[in-house]
mmCIF file as Biopython writes it, N, C-alpha, C and O atoms, coordinates in Angstrom:
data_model
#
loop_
_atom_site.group_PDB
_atom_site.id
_atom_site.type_symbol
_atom_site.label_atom_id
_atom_site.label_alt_id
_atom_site.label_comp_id
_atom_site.label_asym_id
_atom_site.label_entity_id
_atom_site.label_seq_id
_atom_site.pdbx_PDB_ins_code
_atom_site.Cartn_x
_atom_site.Cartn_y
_atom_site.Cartn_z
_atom_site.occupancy
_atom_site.B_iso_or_equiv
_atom_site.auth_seq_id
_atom_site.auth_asym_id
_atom_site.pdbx_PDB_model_num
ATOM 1   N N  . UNK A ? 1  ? 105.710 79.410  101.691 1.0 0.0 1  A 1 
ATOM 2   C CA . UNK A ? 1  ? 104.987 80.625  101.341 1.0 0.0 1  A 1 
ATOM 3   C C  . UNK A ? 1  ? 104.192 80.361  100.064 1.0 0.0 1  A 1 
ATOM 4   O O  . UNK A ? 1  ? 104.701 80.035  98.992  1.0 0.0 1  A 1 
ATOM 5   N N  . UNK A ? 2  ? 103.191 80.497  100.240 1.0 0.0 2  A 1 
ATOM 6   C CA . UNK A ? 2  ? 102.148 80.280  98.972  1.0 0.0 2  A 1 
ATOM 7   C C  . UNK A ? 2  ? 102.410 81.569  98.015  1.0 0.0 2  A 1 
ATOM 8   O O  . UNK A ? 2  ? 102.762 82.725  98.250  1.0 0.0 2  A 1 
ATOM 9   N N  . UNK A ? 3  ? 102.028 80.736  96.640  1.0 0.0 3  A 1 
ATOM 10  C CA . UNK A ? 3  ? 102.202 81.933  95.979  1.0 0.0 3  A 1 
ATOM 11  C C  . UNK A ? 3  ? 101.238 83.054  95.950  1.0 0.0 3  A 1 
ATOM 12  O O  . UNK A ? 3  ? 102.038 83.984  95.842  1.0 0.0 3  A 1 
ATOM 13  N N  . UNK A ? 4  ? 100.195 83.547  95.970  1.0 0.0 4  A 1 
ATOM 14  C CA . UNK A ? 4  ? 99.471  84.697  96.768  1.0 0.0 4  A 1 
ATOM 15  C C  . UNK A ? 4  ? 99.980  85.560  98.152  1.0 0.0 4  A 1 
ATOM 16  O O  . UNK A ? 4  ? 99.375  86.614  98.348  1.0 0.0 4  A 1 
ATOM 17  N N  . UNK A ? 5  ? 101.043 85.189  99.121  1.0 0.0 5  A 1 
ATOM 18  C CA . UNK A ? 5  ? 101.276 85.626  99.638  1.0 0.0 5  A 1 
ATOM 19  C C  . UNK A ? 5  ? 102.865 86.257  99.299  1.0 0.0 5  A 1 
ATOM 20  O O  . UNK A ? 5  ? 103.630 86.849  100.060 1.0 0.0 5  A 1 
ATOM 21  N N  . UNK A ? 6  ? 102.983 85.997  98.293  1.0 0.0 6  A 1 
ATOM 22  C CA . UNK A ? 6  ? 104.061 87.230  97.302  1.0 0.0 6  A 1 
ATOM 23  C C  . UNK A ? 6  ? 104.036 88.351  97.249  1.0 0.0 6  A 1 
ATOM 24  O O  . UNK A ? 6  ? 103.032 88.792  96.690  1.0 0.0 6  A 1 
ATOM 25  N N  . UNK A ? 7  ? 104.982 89.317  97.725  1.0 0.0 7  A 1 
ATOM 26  C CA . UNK A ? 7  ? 104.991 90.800  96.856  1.0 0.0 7  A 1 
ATOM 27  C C  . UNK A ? 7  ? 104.946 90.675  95.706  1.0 0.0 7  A 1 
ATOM 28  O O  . UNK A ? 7  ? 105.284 89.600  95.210  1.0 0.0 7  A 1 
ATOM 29  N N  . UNK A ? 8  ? 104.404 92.012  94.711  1.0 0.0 8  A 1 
ATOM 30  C CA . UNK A ? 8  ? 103.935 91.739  93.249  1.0 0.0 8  A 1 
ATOM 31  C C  . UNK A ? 8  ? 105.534 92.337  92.875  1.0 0.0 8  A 1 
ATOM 32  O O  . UNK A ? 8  ? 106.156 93.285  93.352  1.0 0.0 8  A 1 
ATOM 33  N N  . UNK A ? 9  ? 105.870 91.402  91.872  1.0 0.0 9  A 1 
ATOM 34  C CA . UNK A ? 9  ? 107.492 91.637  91.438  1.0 0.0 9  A 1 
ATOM 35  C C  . UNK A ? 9  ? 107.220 93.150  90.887  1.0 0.0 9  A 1 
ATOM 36  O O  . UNK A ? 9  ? 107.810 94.119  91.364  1.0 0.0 9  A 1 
ATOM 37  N N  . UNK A ? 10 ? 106.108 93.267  89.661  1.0 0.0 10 A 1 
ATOM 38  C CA . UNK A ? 10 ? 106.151 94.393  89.213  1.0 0.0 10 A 1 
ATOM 39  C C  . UNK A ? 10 ? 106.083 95.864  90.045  1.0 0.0 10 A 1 
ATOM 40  O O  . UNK A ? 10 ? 105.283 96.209  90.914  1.0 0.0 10 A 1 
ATOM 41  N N  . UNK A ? 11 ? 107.096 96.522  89.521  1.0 0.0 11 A 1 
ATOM 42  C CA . UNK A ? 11 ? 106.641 97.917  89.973  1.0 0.0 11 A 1 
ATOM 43  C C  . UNK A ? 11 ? 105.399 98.890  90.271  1.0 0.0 11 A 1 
ATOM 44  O O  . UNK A ? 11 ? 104.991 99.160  89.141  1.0 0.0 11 A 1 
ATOM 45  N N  . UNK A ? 12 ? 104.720 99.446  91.042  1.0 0.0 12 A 1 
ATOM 46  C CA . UNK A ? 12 ? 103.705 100.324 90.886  1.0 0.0 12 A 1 
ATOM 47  C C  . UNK A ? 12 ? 103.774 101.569 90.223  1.0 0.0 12 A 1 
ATOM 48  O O  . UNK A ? 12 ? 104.343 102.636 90.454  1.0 0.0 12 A 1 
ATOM 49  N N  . UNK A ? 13 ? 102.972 101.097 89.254  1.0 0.0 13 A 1 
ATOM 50  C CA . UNK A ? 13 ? 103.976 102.517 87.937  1.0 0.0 13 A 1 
ATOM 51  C C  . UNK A ? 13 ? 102.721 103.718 88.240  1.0 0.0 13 A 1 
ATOM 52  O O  . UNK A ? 13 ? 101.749 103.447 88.946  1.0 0.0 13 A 1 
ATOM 53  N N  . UNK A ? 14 ? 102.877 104.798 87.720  1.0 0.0 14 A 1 
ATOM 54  C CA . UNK A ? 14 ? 102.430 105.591 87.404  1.0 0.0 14 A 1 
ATOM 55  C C  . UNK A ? 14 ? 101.051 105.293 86.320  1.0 0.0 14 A 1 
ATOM 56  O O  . UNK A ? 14 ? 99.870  105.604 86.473  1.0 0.0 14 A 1 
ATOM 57  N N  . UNK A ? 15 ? 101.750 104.550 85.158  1.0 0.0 15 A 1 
ATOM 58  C CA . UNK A ? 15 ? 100.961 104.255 84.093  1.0 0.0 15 A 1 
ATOM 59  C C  . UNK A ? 15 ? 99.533  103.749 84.420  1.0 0.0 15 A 1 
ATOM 60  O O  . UNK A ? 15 ? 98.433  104.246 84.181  1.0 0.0 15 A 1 
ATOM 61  N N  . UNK A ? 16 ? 99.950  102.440 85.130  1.0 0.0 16 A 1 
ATOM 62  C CA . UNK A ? 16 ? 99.453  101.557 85.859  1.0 0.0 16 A 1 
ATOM 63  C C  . UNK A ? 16 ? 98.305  101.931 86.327  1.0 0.0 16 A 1 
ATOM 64  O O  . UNK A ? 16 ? 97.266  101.352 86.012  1.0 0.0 16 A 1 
ATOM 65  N N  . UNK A ? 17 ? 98.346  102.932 87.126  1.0 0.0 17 A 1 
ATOM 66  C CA . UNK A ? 17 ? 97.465  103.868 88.010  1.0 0.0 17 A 1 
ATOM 67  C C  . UNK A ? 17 ? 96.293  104.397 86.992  1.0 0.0 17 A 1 
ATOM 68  O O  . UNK A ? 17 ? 95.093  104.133 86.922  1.0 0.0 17 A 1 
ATOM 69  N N  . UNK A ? 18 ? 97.351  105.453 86.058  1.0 0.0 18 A 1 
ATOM 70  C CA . UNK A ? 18 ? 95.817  105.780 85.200  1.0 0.0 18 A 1 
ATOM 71  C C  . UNK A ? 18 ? 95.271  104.881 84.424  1.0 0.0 18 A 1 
ATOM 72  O O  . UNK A ? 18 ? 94.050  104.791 84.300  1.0 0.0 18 A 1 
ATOM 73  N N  . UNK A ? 19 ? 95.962  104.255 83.925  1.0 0.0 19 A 1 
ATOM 74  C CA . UNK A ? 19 ? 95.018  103.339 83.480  1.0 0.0 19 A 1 
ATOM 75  C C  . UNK A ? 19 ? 93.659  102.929 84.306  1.0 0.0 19 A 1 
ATOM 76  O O  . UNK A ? 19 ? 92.535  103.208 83.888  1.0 0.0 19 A 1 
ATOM 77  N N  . UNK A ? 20 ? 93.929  102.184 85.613  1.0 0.0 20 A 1 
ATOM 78  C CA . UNK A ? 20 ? 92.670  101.761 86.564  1.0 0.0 20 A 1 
ATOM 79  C C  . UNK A ? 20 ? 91.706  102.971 86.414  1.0 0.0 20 A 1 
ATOM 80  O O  . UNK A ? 20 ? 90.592  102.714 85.958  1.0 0.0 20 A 1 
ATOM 81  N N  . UNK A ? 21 ? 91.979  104.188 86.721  1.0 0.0 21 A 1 
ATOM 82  C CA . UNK A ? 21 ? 91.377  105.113 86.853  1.0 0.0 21 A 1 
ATOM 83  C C  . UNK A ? 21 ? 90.841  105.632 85.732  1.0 0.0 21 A 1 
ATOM 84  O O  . UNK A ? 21 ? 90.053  106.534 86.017  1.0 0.0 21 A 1 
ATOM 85  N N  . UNK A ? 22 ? 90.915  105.485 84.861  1.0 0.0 22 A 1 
ATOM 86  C CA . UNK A ? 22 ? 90.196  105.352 83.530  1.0 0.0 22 A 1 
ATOM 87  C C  . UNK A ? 22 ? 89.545  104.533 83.097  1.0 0.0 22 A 1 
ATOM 88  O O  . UNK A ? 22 ? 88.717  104.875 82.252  1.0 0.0 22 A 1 
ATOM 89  N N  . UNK A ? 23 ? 89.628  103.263 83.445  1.0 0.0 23 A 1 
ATOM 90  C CA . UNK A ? 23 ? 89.331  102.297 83.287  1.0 0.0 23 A 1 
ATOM 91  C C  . UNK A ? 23 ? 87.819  102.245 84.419  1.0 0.0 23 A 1 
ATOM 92  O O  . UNK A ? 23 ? 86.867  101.518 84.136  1.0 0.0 23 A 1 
ATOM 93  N N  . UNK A ? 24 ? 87.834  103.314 85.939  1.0 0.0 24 A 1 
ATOM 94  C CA . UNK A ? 24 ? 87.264  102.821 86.589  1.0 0.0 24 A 1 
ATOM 95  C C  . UNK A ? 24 ? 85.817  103.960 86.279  1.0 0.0 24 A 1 
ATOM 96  O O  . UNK A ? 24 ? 84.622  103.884 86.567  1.0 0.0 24 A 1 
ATOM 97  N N  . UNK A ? 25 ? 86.701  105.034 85.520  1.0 0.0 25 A 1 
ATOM 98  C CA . UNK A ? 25 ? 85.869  106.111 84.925  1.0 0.0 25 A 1 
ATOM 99  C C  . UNK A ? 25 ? 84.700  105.761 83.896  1.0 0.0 25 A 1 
ATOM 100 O O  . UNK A ? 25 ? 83.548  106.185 83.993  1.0 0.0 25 A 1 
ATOM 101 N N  . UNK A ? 26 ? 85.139  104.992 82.983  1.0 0.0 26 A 1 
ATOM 102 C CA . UNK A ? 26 ? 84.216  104.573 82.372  1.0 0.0 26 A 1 
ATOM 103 C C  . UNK A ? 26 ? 83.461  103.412 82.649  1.0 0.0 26 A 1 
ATOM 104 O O  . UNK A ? 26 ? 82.643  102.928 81.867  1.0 0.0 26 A 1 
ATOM 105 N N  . UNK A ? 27 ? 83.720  102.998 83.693  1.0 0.0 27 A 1 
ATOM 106 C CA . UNK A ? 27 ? 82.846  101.372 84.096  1.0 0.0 27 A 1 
ATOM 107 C C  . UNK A ? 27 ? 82.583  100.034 83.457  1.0 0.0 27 A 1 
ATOM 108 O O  . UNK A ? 27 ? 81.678  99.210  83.322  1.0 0.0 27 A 1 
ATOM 109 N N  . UNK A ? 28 ? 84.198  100.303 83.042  1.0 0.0 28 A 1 
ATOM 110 C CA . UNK A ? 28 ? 83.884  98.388  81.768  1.0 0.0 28 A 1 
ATOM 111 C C  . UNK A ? 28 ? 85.531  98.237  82.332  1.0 0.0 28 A 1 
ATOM 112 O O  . UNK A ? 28 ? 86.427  99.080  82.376  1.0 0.0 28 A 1 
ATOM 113 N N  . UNK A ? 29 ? 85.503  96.621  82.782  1.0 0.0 29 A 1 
ATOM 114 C CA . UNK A ? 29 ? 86.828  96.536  83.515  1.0 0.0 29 A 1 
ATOM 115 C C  . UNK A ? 29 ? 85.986  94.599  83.507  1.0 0.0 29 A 1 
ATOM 116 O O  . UNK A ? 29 ? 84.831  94.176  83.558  1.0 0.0 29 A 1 
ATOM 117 N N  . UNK A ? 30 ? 87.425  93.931  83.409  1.0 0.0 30 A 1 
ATOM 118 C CA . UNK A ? 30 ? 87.579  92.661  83.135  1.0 0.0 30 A 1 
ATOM 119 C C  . UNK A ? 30 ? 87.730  92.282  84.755  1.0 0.0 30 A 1 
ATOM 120 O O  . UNK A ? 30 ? 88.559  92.825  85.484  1.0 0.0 30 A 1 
ATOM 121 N N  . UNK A ? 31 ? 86.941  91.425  85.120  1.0 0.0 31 A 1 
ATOM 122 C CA . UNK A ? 31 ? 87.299  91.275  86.653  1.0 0.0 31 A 1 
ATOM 123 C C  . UNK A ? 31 ? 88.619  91.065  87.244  1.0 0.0 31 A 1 
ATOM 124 O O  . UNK A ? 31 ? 88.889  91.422  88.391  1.0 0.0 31 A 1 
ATOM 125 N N  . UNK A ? 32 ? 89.676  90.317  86.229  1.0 0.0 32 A 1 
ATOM 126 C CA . UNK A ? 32 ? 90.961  89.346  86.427  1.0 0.0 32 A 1 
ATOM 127 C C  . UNK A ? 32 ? 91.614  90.733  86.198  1.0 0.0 32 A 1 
ATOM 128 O O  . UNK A ? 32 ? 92.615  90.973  86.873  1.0 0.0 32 A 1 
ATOM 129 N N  . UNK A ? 33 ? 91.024  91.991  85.038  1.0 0.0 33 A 1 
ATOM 130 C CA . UNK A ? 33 ? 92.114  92.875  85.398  1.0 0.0 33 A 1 
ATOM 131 C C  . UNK A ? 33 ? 91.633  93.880  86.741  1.0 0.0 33 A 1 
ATOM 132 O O  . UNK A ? 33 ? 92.452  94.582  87.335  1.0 0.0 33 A 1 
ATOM 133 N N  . UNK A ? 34 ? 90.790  93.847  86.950  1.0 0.0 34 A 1 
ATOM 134 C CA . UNK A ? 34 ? 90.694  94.542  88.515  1.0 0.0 34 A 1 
ATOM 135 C C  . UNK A ? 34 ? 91.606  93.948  89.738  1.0 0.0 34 A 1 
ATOM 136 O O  . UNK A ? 34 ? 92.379  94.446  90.556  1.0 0.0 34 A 1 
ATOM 137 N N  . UNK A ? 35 ? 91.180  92.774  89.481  1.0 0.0 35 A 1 
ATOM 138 C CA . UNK A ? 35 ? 92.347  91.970  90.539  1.0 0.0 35 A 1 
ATOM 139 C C  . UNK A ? 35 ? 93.424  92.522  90.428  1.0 0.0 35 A 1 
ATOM 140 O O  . UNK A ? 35 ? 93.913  93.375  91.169  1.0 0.0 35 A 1 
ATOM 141 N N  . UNK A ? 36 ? 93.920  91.978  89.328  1.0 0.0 36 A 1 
ATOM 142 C CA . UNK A ? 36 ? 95.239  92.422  88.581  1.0 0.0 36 A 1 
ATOM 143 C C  . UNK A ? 36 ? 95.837  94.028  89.254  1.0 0.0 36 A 1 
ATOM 144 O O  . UNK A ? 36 ? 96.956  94.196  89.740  1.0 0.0 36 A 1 
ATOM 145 N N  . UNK A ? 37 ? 95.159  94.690  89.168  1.0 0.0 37 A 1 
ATOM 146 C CA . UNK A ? 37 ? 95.205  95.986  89.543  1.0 0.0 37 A 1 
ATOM 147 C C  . UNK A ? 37 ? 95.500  96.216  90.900  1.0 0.0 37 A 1 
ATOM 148 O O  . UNK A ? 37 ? 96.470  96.781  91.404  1.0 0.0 37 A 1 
ATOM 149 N N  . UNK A ? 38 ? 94.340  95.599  91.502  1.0 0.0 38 A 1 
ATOM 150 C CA . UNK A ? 38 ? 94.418  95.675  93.103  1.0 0.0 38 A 1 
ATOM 151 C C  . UNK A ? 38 ? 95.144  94.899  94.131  1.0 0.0 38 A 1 
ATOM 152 O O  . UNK A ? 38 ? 94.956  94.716  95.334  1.0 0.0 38 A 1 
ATOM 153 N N  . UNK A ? 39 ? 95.973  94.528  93.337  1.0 0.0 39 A 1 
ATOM 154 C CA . UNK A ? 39 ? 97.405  93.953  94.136  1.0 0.0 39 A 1 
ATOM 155 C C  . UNK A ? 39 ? 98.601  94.619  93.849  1.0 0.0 39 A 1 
ATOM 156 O O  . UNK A ? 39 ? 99.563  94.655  94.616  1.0 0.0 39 A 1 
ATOM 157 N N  . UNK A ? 40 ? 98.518  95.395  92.225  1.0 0.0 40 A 1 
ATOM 158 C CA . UNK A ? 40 ? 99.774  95.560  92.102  1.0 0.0 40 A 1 
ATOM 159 C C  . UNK A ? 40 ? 99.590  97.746  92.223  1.0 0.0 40 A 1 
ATOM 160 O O  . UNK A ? 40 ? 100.464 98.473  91.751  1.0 0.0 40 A 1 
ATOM 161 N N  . UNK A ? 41 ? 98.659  98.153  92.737  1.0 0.0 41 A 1 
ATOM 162 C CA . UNK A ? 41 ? 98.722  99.357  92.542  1.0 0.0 41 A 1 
ATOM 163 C C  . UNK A ? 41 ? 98.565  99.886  93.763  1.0 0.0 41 A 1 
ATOM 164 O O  . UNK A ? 41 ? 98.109  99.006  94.492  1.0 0.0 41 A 1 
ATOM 165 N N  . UNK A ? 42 ? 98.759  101.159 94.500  1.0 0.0 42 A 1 
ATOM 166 C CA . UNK A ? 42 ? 98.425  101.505 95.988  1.0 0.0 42 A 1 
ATOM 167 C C  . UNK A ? 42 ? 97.074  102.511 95.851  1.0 0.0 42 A 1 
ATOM 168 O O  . UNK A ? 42 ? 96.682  103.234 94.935  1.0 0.0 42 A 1 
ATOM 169 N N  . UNK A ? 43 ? 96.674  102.283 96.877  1.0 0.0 43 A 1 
ATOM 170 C CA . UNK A ? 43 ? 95.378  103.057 97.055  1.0 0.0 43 A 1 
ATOM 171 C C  . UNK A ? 43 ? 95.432  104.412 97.296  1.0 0.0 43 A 1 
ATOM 172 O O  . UNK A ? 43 ? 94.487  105.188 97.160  1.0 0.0 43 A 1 
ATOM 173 N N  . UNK A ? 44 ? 96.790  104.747 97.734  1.0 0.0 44 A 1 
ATOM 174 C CA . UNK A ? 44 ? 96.708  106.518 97.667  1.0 0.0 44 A 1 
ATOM 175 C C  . UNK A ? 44 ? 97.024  107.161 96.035  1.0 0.0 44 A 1 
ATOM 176 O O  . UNK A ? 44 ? 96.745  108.229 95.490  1.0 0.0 44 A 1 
ATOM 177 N N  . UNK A ? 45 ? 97.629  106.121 95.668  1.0 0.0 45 A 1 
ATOM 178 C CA . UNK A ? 45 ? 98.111  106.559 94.110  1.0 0.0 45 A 1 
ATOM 179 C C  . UNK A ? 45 ? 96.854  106.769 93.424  1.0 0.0 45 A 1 
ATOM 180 O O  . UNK A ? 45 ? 96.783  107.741 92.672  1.0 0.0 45 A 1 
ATOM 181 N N  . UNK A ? 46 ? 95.681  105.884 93.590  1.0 0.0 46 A 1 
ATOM 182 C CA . UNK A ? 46 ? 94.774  105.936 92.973  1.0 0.0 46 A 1 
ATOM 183 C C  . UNK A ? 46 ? 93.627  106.959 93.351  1.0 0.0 46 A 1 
ATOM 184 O O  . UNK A ? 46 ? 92.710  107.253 92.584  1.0 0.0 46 A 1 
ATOM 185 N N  . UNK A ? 47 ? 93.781  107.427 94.535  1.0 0.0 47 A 1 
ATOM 186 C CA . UNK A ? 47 ? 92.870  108.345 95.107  1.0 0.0 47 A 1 
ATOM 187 C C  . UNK A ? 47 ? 93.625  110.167 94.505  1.0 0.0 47 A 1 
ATOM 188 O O  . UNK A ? 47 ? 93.027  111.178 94.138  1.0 0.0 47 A 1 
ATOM 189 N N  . UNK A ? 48 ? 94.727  109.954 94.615  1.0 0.0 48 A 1 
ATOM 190 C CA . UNK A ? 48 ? 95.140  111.247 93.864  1.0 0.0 48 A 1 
ATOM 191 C C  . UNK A ? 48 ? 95.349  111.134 92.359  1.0 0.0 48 A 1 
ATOM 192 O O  . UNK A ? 48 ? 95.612  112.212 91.827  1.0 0.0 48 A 1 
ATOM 193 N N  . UNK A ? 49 ? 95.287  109.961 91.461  1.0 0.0 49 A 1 
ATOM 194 C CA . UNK A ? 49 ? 95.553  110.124 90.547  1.0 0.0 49 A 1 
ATOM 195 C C  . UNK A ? 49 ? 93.563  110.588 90.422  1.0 0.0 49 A 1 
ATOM 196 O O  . UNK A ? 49 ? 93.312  111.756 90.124  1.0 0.0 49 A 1 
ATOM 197 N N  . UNK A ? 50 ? 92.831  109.993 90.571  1.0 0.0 50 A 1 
ATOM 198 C CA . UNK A ? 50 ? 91.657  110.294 90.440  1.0 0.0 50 A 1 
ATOM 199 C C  . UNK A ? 50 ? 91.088  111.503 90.792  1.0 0.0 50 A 1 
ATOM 200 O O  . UNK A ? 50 ? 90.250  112.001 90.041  1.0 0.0 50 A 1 
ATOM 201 N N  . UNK A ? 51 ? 91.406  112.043 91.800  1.0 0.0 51 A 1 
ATOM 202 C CA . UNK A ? 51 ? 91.301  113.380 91.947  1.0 0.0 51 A 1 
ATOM 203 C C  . UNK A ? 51 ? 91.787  114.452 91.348  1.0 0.0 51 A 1 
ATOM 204 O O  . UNK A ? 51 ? 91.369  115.566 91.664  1.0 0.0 51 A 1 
ATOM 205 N N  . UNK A ? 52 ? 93.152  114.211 89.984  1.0 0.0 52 A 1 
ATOM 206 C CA . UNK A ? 52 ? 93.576  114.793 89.385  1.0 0.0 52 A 1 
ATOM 207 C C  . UNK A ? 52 ? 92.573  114.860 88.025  1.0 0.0 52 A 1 
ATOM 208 O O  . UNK A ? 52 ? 92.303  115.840 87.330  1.0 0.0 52 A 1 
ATOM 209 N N  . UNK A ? 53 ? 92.094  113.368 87.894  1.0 0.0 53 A 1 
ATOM 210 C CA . UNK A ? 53 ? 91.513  113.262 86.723  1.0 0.0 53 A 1 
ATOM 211 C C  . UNK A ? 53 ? 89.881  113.975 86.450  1.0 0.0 53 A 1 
ATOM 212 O O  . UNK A ? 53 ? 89.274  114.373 85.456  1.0 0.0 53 A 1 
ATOM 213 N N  . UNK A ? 54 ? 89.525  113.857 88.229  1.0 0.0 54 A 1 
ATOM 214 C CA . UNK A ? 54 ? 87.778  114.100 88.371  1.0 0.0 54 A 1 
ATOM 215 C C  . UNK A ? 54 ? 88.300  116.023 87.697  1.0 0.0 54 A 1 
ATOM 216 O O  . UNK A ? 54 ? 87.662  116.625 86.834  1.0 0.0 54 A 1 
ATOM 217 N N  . UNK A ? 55 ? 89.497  116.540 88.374  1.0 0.0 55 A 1 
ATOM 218 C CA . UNK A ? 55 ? 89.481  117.861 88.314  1.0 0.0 55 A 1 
ATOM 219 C C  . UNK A ? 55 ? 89.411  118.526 86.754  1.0 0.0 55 A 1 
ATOM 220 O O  . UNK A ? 55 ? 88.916  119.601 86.417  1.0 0.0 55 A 1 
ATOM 221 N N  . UNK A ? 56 ? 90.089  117.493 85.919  1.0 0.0 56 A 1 
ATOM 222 C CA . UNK A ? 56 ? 90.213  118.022 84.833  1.0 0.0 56 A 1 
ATOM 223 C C  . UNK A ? 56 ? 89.138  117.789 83.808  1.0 0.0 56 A 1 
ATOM 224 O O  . UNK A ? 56 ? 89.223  118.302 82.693  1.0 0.0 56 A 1 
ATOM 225 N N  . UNK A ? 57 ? 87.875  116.835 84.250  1.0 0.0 57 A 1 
ATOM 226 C CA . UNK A ? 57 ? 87.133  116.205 83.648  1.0 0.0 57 A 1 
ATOM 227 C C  . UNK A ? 57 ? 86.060  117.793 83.486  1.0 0.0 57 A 1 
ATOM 228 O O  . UNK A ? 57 ? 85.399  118.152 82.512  1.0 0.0 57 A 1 
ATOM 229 N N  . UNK A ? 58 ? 86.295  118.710 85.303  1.0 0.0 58 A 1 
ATOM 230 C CA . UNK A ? 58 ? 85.555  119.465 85.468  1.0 0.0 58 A 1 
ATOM 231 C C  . UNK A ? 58 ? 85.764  120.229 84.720  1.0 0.0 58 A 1 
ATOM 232 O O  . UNK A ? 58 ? 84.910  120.724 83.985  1.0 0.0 58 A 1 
ATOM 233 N N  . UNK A ? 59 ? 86.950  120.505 84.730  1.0 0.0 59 A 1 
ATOM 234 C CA . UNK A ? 59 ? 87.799  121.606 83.512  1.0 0.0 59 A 1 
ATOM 235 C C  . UNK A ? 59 ? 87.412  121.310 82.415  1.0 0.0 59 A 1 
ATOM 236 O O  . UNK A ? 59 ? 86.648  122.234 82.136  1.0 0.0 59 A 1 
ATOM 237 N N  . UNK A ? 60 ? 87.427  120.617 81.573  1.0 0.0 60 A 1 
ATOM 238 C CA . UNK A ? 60 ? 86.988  120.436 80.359  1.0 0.0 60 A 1 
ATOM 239 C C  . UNK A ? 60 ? 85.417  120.609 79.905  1.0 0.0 60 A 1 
ATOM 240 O O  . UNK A ? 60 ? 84.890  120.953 78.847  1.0 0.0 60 A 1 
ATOM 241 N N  . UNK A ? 61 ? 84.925  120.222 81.160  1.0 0.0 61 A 1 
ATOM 242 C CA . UNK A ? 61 ? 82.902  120.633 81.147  1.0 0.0 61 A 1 
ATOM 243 C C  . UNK A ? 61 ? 82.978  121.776 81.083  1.0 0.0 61 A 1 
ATOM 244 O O  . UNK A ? 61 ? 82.318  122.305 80.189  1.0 0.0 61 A 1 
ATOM 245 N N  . UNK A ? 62 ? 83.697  122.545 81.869  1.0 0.0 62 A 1 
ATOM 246 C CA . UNK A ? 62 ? 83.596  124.091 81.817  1.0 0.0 62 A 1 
ATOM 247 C C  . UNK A ? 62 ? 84.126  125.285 81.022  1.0 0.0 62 A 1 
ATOM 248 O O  . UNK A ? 62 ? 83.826  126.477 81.101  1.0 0.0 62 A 1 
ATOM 249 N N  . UNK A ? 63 ? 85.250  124.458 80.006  1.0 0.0 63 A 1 
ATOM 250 C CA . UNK A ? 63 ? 85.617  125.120 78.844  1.0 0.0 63 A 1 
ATOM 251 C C  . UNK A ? 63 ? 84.665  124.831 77.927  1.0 0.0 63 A 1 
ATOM 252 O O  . UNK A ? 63 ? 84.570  125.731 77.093  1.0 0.0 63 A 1 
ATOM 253 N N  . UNK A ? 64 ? 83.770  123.737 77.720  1.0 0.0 64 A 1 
ATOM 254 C CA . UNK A ? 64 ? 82.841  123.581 76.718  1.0 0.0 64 A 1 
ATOM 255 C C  . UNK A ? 64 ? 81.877  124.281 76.974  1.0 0.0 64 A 1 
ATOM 256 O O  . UNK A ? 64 ? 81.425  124.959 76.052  1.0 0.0 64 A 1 
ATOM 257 N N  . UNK A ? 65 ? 81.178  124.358 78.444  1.0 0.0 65 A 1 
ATOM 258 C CA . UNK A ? 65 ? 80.054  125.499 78.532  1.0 0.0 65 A 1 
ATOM 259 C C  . UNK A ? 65 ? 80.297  126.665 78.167  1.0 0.0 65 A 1 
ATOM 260 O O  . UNK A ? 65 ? 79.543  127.200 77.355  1.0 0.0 65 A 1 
ATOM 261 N N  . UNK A ? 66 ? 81.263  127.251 78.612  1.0 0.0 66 A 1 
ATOM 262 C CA . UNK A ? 66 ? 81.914  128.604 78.168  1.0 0.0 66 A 1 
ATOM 263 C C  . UNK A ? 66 ? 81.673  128.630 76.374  1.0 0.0 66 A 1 
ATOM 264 O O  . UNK A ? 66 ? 80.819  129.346 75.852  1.0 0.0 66 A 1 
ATOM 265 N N  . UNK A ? 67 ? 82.658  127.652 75.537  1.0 0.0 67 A 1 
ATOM 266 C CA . UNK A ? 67 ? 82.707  127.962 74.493  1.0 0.0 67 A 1 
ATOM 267 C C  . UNK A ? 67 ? 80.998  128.105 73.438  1.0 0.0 67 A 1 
ATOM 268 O O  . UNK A ? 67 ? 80.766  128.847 72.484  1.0 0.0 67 A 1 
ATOM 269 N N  . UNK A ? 68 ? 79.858  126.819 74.284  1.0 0.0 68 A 1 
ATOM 270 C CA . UNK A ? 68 ? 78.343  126.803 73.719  1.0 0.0 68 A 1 
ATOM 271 C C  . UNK A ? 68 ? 77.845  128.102 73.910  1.0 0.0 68 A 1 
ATOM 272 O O  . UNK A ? 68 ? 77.537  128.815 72.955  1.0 0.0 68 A 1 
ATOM 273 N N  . UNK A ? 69 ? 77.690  128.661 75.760  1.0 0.0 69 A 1 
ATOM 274 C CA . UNK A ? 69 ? 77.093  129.565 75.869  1.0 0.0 69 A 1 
ATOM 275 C C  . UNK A ? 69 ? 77.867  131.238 75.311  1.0 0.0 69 A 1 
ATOM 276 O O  . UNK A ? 69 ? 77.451  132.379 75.515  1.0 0.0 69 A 1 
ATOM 277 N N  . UNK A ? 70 ? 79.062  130.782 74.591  1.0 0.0 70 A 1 
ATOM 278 C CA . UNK A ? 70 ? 79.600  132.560 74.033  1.0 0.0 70 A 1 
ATOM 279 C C  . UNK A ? 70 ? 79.199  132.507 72.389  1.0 0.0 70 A 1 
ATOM 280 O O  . UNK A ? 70 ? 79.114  133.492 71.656  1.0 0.0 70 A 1 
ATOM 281 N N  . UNK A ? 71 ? 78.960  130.993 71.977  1.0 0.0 71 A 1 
ATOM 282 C CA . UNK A ? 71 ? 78.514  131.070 70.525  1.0 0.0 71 A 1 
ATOM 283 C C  . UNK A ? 71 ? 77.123  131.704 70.442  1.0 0.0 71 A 1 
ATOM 284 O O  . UNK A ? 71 ? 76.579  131.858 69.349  1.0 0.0 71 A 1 
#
């Protein structure tokens, strides 16, 4: 068994996750850690952690409009 065809010892953390997703938010990412990422993280984790994050990004645009347009 080659080593690439290993399960990744590490756990798929939580952490893990946002990080990528922050990481993928702002668009500066080291290629070796994308790899890195995309072996050891699952793709639904990342589709809901991102969808948690797009939601709150909205939330936060929309407490700031609120707070410009009541000044």
């Amino acid at each position: 068994m080659a080593a690439q065809d290993k399960p990744p010892t590490e756990t798929r953390s939580l952490w893990r996750t946002v990080r990528a997703v922050a990481w993928g938010f702002l668009g500066i990412r080291k290629r070796s850690g994308f790899e890195d990422d995309l072996a050891k993280i699952s793709p639904l984790h990342v589709i809901a952690v991102g969808l948690v994050a797009a939601a709150l990004f909205v939330g936060v645009l929309i407490l700031i409009v609120r707070q410009v347009v009541a000044a």
